[in-house]
ROLODO-179301 format. One record per residue (C-alpha): residue in one letter; x, z, y. Coordinates in Angstrom, 1 decimal, padded with zeros to 4 digits. Each point is the difference from the previous one (the first is absolute). Example, Ala and Ser with C-alpha at 12.3 -4.5 7.8 and 13.67 -1.06 7.14 Angstrom:
<mikols>
mikol residu->A, x->012.3, z->007.8, y->-004.5
mikol residu->S, x->001.4, z->-000.7, y->003.4
</mikols>
This chain:
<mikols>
mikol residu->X, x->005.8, z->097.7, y->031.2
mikol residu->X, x->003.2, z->001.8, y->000.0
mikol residu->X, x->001.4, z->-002.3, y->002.2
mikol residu->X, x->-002.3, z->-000.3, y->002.5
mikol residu->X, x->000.3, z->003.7, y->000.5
mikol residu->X, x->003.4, z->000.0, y->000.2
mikol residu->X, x->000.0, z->-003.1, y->002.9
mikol residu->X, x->-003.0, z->002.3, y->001.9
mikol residu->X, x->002.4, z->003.2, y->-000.2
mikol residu->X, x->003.1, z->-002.3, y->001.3
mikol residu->X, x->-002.0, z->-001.7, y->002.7
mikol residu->X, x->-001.5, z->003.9, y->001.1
mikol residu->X, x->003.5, z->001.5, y->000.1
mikol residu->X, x->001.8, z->-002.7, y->001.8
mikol residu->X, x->-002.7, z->-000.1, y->002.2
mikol residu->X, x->000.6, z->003.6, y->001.0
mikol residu->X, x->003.2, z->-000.4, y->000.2
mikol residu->X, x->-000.9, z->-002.5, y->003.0
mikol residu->X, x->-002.3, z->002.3, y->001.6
mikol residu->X, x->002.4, z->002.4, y->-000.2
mikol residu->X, x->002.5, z->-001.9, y->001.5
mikol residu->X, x->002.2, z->000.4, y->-003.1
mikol residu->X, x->000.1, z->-003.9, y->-001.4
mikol residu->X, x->-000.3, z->-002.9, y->001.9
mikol residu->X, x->001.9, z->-002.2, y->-002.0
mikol residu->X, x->-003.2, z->-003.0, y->-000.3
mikol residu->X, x->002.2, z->-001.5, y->-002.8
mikol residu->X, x->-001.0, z->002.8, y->-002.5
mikol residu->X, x->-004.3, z->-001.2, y->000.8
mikol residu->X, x->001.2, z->-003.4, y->-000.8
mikol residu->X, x->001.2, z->000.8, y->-002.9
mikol residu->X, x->-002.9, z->002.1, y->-000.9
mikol residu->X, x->-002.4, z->-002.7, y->001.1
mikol residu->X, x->002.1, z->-002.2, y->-002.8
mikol residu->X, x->-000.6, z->002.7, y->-002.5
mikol residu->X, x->-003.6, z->-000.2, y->000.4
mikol residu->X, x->000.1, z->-004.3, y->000.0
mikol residu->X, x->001.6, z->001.1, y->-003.7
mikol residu->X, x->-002.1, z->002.1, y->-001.3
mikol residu->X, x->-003.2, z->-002.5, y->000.6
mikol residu->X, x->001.7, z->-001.7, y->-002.8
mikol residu->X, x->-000.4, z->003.6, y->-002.0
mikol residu->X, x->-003.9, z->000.6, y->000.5
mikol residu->X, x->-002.9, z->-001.3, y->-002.0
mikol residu->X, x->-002.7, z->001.8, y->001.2
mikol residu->X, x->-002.0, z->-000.1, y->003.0
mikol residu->X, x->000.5, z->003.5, y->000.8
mikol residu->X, x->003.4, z->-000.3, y->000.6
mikol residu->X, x->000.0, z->-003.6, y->001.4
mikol residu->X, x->-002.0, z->002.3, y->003.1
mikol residu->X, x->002.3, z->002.7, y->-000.1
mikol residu->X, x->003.1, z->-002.5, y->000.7
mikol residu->X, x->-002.1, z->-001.9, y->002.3
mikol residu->X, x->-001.3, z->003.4, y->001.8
mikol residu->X, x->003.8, z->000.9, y->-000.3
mikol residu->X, x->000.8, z->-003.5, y->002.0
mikol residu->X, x->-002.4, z->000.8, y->002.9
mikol residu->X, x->001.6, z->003.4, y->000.6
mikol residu->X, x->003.4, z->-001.6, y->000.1
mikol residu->X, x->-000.9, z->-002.6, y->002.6
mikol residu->X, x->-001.9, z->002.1, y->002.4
mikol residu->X, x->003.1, z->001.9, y->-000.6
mikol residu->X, x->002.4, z->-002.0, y->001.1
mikol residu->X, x->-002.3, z->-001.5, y->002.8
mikol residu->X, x->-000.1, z->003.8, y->001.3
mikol residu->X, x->003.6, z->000.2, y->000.2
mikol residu->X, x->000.9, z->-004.2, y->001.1
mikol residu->X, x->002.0, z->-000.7, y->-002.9
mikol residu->X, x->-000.2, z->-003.7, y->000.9
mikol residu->X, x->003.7, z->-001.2, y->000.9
mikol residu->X, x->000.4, z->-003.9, y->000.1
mikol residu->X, x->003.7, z->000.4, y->-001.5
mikol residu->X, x->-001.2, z->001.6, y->-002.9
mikol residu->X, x->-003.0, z->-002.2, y->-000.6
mikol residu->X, x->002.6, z->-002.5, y->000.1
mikol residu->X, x->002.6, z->001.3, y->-002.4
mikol residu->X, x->-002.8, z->000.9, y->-002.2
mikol residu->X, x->-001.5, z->-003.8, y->-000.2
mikol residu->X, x->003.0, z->-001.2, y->-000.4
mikol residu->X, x->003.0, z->002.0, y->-001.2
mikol residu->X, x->002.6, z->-001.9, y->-000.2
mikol residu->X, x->-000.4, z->-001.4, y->003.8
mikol residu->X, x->003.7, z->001.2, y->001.0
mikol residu->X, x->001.4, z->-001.8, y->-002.4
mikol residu->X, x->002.4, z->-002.3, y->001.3
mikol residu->X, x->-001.2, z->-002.7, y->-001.9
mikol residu->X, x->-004.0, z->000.8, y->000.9
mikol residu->X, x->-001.7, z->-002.8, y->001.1
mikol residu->X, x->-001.7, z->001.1, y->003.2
mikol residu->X, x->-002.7, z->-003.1, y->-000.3
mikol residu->X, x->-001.4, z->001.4, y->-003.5
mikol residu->X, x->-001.4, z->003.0, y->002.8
mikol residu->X, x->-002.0, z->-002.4, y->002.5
mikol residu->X, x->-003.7, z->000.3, y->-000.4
mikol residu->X, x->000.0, z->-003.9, y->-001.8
mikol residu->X, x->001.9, z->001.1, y->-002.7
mikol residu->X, x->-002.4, z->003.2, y->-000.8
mikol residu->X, x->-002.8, z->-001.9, y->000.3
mikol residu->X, x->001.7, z->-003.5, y->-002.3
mikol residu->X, x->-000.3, z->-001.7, y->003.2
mikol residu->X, x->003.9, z->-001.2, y->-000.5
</mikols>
């Protein structure tokens, strides 16, 4: 439960800090939302399974409110390693997701 409270406090001050027009580095939501996908793995109850997904919904309309989408950094976050210089840039075409290749 501790937890959870902490990731609600961190997702309420950062976005303030956004409102505010103090933060708007996106990177530090990602890396909360990745905190939250985490602690899923820490909960047992349903209570707090609720909380966490509660949690989620906030941080999506959030980011919806503010258009965090950005196609460079859905990229880099599917697949990390694309500017590699050895990357493959068939393993990103839409038969390979889907084990069409």
């Amino acid at each position: 439960m501790k937890t959870i409270d902490l990731l609600k406090k961190n997702f309420l001050e950062l976005k303030e800090a956004f409102e505010n027009g103090e933060e708007d580095d996106e990177q530090l939501v990602y890396e909360l939302e990745e905190k939250i996908q985490n602690a899923y793995n820490e909960v047992y109850e349903e209570k707090e399974i609720d909380q966490l997904n509660k949690l989620n919904k906030q941080i999506k309309a959030f980011k919806r409110e503010y258009n965090f989408y950005d196609p460079e950094v859905e990229l880099d976050r599917m697949f990390p390693d694309r500017h590699d210089e050895d990357f493959d840039e068939d393993s990103m075409s839409w038969d390979s997701v889907f084990g069409d290749d």
